[in-house]
N, C-alpha and C positions, 0 to 999 in steps of 0.2 A: 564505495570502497574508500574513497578518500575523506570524506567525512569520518567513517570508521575509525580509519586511522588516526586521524588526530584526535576525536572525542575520547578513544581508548589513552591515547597518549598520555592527557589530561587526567581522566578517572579508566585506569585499569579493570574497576573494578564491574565497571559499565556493562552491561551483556545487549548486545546487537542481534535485533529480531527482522528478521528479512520477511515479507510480501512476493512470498513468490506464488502466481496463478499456479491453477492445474492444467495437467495436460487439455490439450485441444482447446484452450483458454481463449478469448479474444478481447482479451485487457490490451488495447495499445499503451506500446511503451515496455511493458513486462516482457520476461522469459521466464519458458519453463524451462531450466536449465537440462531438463530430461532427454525435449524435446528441439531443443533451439542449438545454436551455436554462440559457444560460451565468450565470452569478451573477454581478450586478452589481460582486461584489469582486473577479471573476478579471482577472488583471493578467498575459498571456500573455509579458512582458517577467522577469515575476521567476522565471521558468522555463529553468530553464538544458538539460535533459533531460526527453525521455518515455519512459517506461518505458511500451510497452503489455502489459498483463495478460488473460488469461484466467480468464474464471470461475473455472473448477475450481481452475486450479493455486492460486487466492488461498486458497478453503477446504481444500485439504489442507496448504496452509500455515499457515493459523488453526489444525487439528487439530492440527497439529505443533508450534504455540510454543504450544500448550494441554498437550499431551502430553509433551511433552520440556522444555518449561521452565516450565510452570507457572503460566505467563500467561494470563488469562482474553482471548484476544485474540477480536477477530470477523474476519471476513470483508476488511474494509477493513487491518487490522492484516496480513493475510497479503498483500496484494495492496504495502503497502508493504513488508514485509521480501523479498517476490520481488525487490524495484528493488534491495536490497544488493548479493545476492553477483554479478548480472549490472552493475551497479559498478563494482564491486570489480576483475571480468575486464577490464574496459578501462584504468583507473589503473593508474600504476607506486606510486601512494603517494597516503598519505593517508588520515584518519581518515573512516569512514563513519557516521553518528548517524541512526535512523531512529525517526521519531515513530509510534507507536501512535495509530490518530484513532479507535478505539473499542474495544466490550469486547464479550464474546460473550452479554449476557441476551438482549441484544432479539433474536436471531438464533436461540434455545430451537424456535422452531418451523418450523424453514426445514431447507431441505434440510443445512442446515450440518452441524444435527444430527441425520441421517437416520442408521437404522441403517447400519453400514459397516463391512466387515471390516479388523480390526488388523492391519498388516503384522508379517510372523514378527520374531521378533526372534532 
């Protein structure tokens, strides 16, 4: 919300795509705002889009900007970089910046990192 804030303040013209999981989700870190208890800072105004996420797709997307780029991301980190390229598909133009809101240690024991077979390459 507070990033929000200020990057709007700067370019108005900005529109804010939120990563919210689906119900019954088990993205730590997320809320399904449907399902969970909303935080006194959430300001449903500075929300310009929802991107709804599924579990899984968020963590093999953490695998993947762990794997391919090198970025210790978690769970939440994939579940934003899904909101990109579906984005991306609806704009004609326009720069997309997606924030990282965490990293993968604390997720060491979770399914994130469950053994899983490497796709061929």
């Amino acid at each position: 919300m507070g990033i929000s804030r200020y990057l709007k303040a700067l370019l108005p013209q900005m529109k804010v795509v939120c990563a919210q999981p689906v119900r019954g989700h088990y993205i730590q870190g997320l809320k399904n705002l449907e399902e969970a208890i909303v935080p006194a800072i959430y300001d449903p105004t500075r929300i310009d889009v929802q991107e709804m996420i599924e579990s899984e797709d968020a963590i093999d997307m953490a695998r993947r900007i762990i794997r391919e780029e090198g970025i210790f991301a978690g769970m939440s980190s994939g579940a934003a970089m899904l909101a990109a390229p579906r984005t991306a598909e609806k704009i004609d133009k326009g720069t997309i910046v997606v924030i990282f809101p965490d990293r993968a240690d604390k997720y060491l024991s979770t399914t994130m990192f469950a053994p899983y077979s490497r796709p061929e390459e």
